[in-house]
Each structure stands twice: as C-alpha cells, then as structure tokens.
C-alpha positions as CSV (number, residue, x, y, z in Angstrom):
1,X,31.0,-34.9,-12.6
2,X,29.1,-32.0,-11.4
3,X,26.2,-32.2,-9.0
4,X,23.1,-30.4,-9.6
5,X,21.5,-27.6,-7.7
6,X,20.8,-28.1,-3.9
7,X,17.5,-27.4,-2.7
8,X,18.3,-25.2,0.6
9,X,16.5,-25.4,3.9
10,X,16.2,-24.0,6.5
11,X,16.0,-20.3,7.4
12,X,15.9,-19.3,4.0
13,X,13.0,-21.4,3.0
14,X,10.8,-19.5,5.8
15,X,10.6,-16.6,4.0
16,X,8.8,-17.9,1.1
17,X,6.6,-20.2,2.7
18,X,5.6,-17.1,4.5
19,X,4.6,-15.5,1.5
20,X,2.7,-18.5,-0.1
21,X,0.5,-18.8,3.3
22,X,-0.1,-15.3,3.0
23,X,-1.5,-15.3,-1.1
24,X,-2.6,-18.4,0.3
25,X,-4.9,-16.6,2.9
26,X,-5.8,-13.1,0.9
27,X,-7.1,-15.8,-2.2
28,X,-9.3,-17.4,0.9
29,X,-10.8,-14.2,1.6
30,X,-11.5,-13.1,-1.6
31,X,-12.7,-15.7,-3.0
32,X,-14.9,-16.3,0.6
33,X,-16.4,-12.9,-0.2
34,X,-19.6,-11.7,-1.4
35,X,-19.7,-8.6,-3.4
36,X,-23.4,-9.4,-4.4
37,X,-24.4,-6.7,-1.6
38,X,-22.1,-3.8,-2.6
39,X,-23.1,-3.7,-6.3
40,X,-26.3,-2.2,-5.6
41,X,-25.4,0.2,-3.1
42,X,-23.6,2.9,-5.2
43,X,-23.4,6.4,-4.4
44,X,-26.5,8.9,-5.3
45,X,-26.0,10.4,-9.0
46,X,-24.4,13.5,-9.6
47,X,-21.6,13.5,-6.8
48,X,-18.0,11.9,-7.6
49,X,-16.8,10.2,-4.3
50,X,-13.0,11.8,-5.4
51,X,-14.8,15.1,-5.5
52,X,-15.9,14.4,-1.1
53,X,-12.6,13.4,-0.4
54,X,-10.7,15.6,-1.8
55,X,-13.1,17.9,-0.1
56,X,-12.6,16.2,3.1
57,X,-8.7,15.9,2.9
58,X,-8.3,19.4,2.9
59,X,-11.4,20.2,5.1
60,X,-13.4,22.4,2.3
61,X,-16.7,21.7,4.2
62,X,-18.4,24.7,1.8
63,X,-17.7,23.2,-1.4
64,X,-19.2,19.6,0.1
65,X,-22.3,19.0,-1.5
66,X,-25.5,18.9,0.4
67,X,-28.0,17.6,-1.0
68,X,-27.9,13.6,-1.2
69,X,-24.3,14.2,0.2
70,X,-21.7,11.6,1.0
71,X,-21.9,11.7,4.6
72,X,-18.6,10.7,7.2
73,X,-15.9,10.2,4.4
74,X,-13.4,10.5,6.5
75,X,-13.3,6.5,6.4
76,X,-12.3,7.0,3.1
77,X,-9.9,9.9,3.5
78,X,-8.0,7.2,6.6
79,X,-7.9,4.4,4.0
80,X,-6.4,6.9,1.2
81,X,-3.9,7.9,3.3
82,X,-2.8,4.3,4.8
83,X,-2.4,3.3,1.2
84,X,-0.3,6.2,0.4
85,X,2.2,5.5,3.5
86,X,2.0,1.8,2.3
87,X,3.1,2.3,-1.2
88,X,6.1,4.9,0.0
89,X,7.1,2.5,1.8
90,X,7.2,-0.1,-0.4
91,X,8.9,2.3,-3.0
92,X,11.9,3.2,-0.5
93,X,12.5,-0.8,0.2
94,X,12.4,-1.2,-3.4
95,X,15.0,1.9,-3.9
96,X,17.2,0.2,-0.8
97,X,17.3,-3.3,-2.3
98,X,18.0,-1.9,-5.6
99,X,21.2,-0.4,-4.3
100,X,24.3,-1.9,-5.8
101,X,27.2,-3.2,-3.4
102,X,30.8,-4.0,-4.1
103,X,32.9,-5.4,-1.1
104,X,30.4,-3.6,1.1
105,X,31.2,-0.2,-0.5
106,X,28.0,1.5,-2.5
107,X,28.5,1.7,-6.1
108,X,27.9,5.1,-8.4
109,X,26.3,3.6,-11.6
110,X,27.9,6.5,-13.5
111,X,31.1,7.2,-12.1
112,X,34.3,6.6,-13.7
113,X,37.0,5.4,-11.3
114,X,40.9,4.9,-12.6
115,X,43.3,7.2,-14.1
116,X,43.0,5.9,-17.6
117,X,39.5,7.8,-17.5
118,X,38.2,11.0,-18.3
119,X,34.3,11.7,-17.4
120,X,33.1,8.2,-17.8
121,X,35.0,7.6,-21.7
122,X,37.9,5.4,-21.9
123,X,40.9,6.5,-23.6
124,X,41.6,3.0,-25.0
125,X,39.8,2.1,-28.6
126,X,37.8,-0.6,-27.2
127,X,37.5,-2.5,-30.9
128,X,36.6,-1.6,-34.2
129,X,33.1,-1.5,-35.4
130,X,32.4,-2.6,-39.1
C-alpha cells in the first residue's frame, strides 16, 4: 500500500510563509490607501513627465521646459533607476535558477556528448515515421 504525500515542515515551510506574510502585508497597504488625492493632481498640459526625465537622466537642463515645468524630478529619475537594478536583478536570479545541473556538473542544452554523435544528430534511426 502506498502512503500519500507528506506535508513537510520545518525549514522548508519558512520560506513560503514568508512570502504569504509579505502579499499578505503589500494587499494591506494597498488596499489601506487612498488614491482619491492623487487623481486630481496631474501634471500641467502640454509636458510628458518621460519627456523631464529623460531630460533629467542625462542632465539636458536646455531642452527642460520652463514654463509650468516639472520641477525636482530627480525623485523620479532615483525611483526609475532603483526599479531598473531591481528587475536585473531579478532577471539574473531567474537566469541562475534556470540553470540545469546533472551530478553537480552544468549542463549545455545543445551539446552532443558520446561517440555515436555527430553535431547533435544521432547516427541510429530512431523509429520509423508513417
């Protein structure tokens, strides 16, 4: 008779509990915040707020507009640029889990390994197709 799956415990459950308080706690603040108060402030017409920081990211003060100008967006130029080291990061942990092991060793998803081989095709028929 087999025996069905073993919930584990332990060290391995603290990880995911982790990440549940966590949603747990960025739903709270959403949810907890009021957005009434930002709808209305906006930025004056006529200027693009990708326009400033662009501007501001590679310090074009000339090409800034001045009149009704976005003033200081170097708050938003900060942000931009966390975000950016954020999401590299996240993209080089995804490309390091991703990595395929065998025995410890890394494995070359198109390498052909054997003596029967010749650049990745077999020499042997492999079955008839009909």
């Amino acid at each position: 008779m087999t025996t069905g799956p073993q919930f584990r415990v332990g060290k391995t459950l603290l990880p995911g509990l982790l990440a549940v308080a966590l949603f747990g706690l960025m739903a709270l603040i959403v949810l907890n915040t009021s957005f009434a108060s930002m709808a209305n402030a906006g930025y004056p017409d006529g200027i693009a707020i990708t326009s400033e920081i662009g501007y501001a990211m590679f310090d074009l003060d000339v090409l800034q507009s001045t009149e009704g100008s976005i003033g200081a967006t170097e708050p938003f130029l900060a942000s931009f640029l966390l975000v950016a080291i954020a999401l590299d990061a996240a993209l080089d942990a995804s490309l390091v889990l991703a990595k395929r092991e065998e025995g410890g060793e890394p494995v070359s998803p198109l390498s052909s390994t054997g003596s029967d081989t010749t650049r990745g095709v077999s020499d042997s028929s492999g079955g008839d197709d009909r």
